[in-house]
Structures are given as C-alpha cells and as structure tokens.
C-alpha positions as CSV (number, residue, x, y, z in Angstrom):
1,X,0.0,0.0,0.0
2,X,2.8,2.3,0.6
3,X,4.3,1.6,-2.5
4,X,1.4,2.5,-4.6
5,X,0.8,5.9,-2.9
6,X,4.5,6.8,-3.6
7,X,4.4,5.8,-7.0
8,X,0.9,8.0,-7.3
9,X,2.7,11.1,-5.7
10,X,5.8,10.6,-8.5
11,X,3.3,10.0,-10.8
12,X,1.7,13.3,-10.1
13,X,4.5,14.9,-9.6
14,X,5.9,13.9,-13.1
15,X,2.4,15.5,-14.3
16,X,3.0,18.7,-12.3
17,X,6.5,18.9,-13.4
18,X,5.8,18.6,-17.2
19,X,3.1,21.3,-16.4
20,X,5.5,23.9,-15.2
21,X,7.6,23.2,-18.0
22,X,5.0,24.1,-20.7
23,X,3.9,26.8,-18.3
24,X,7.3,28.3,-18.4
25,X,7.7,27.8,-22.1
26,X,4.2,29.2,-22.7
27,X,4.8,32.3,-20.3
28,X,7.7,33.4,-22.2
29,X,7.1,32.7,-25.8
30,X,4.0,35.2,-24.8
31,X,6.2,38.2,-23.2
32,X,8.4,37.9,-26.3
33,X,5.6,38.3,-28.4
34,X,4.7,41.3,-26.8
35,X,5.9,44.8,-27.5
36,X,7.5,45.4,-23.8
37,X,10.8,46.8,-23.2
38,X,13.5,44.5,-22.4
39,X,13.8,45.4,-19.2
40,X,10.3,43.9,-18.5
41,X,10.7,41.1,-20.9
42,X,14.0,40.6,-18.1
43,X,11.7,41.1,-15.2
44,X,8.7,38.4,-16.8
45,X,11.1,36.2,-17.7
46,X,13.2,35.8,-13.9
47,X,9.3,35.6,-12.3
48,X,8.4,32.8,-15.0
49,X,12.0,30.9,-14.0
50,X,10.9,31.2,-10.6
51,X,7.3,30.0,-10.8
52,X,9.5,27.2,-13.1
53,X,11.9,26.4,-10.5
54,X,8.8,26.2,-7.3
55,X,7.1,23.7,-9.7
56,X,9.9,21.5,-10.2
57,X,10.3,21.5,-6.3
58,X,6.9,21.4,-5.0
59,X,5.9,18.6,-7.4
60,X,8.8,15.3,-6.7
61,X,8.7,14.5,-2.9
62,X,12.3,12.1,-2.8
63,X,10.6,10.1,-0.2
64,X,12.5,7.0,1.5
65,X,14.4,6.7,-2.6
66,X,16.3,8.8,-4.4
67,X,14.2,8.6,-7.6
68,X,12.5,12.1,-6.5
69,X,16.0,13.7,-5.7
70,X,16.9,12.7,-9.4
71,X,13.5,14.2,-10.8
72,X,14.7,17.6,-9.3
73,X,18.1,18.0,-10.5
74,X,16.8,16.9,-14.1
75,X,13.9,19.4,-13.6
76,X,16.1,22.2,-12.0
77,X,18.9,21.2,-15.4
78,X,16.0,21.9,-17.8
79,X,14.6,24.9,-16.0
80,X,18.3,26.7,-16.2
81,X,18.5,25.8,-19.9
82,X,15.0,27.1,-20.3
83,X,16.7,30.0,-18.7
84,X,19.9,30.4,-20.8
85,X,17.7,30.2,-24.0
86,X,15.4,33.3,-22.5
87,X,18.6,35.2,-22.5
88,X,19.6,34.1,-25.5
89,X,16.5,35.3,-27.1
90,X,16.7,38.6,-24.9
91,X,20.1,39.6,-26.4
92,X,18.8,39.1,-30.1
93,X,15.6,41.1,-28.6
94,X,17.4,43.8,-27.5
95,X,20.1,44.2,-29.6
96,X,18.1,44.5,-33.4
97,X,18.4,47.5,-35.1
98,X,15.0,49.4,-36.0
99,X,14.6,52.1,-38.4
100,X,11.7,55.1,-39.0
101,X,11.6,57.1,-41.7
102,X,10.2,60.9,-42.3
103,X,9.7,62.4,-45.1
104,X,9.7,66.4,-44.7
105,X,7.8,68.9,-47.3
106,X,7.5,72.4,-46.8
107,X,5.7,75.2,-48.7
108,X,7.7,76.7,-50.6
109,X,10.2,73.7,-50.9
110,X,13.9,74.8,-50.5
111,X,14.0,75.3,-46.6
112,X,16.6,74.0,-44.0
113,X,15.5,71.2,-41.9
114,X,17.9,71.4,-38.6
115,X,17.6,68.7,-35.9
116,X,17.6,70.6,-32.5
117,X,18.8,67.7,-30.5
118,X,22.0,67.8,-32.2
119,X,22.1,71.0,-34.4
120,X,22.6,69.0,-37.6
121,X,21.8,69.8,-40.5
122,X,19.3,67.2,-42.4
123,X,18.8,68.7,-45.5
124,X,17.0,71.0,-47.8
125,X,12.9,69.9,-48.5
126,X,11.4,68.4,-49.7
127,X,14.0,65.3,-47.9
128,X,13.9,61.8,-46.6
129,X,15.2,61.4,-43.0
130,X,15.9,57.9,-41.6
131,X,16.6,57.2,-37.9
132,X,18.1,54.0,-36.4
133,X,17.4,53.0,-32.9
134,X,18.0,49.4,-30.8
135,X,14.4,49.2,-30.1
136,X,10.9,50.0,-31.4
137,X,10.4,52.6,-29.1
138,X,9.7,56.1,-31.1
139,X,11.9,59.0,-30.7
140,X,10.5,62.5,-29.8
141,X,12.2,64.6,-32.6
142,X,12.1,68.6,-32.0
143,X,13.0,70.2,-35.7
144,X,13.7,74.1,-37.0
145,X,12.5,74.9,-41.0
146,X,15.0,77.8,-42.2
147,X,14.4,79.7,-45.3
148,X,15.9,83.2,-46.6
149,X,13.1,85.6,-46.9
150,X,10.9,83.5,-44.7
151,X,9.8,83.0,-41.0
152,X,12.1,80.0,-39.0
153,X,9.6,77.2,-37.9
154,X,9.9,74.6,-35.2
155,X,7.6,71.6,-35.3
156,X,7.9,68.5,-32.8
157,X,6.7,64.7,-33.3
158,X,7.3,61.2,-32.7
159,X,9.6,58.9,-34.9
160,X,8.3,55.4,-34.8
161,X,11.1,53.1,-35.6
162,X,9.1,50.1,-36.2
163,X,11.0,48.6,-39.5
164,X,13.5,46.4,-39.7
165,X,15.5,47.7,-42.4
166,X,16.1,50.8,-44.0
167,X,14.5,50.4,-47.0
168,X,11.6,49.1,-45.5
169,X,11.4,52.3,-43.7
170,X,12.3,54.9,-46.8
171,X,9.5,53.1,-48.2
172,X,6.5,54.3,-45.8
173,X,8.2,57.5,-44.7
174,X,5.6,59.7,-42.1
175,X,4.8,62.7,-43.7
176,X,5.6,66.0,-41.5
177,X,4.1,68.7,-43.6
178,X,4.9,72.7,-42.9
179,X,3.8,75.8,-44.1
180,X,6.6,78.6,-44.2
181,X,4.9,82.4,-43.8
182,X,6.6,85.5,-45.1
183,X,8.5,87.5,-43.1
C-alpha cells in the first residue's frame, strides 16, 4: 500500500513537473511576443524561471528513494536551460536594429531642416530622413525649418522606428508637412 501511494505522488508529480515546464515555455514565448521593453521582458522572464523552478520542487517529494532527488536535478537542469535560452532570445531582442523614416515637405520647398537635438543639418525639403534606434520605441524629434526671406519654424513629433530595415522604412516615410509664412 505504501508503494502504490509513492508511485501515485511521482506520478503526479511527473504531471505537475511537465506542467511547469510548458507553463514556463508558454509564459515566455508570450512576453516575447509582446511589445515590452526589455527590461520587463527581463523582469517576466526571472518571475516565470521562478514559478519554473517552485514547480519542479513542489511537485517530486524524494521520499524514502532517491528517484524524486533525481527528478529535481533533471527538472532544475532543464529549467536553467530554459533560462539560458530566454537570455539568449533577450540579447537578439534587444540588440536588433529598427529604423523610422520621415519624409519632410514644406511650402515653398527649399528650406533648411535642422535637428535641435544635435544642431545638424538634415537637409534642404522636400527630404527623406531615416533614424536607427536598438528598439521599437519612437523617438520625440524637436525640428527648426529655415528659409531666406521667410519666417524660422519649429515643429515636434514622434519617430516610430518600427521597421526592420532601412529600406523598408524609406519606403512608408511619415509625412511631416509645414507651411513657411513671409516674413
């Protein structure tokens, strides 16, 4: 009789184990789909290890054999390689390059376009701007329109970098449109 309710509590215990693997899996495979920053994709992933790690422990009791004991450092070996791959997918995560394009027009065409941030000079409209950033995040872009003859202009707006290449960004610019007046 003793034997059989051991080998029911490994038995459920096998069950509960495999459980918190897919659990894990399936926790992270949904915070990398998500948009989040990395630093909460870090912070998602180290609670998913953890509720990993309690389910691997909770679930083998070793018992009077050491069948249990073995369960655990097999379930505690796969949950740190679970781990290891979640950084691994992290890193590529966070270290991708994402590009947003702008395309500037002004009326009369001809002006200056100056970044403020930086006091570049981006070119004379109508022109094609492309940013590069290491995440998807958009970039608040504050920008001065110069023109001989004509009042200076300073317009503000977000850069969504949400391509992964360059061309694919040249290719759906945003439009920031301005109207120059007279001085």
């Amino acid at each position: 009789m003793l034997y059989q309710k051991k080998r029911k509590i490994q038995k459920s215990g096998k069950k509960r184990f495999f459980l918190g693997i897919r659990n894990f899996a399936d926790r992270m495979i949904f915070f990398f789909s998500l948009d989040h920053s990395p630093d909460f994709q870090v912070e998602m992933a180290f609670h998913a290890l953890c509720s990993c790690f309690y389910d691997v422990n909770v679930c083998f009791d070793p018992g009077n054999n050491n069948r249990g004991e073995d369960m655990k450092r097999w379930g505690n070996a796969i949950c740190c390689m679970l781990a290891v791959a979640g950084l691994f997918m992290l890193g590529g995560c966070s270290g991708t390059k994402t590009f947003g394009s702008v395309k500037f027009v002004t009326t009369p065409p001809g002006a200056e376009v100056i970044n403020l941030k930086d006091d570049t000079n981006m070119g004379m409209t109508p022109v094609l701007v492309t940013w590069e950033g290491d995440e998807k995040k958009p970039e608040y872009v504050t920008v001065e329109f110069r023109k001989t003859g004509y009042r200076e202009e300073i317009t503000s707006f977000w850069v969504n970098k949400r391509h992964a290449t360059r061309e694919a960004a040249a290719s759906e610019p945003q439009p920031v449109t301005v109207e120059l007046e007279k001085r």
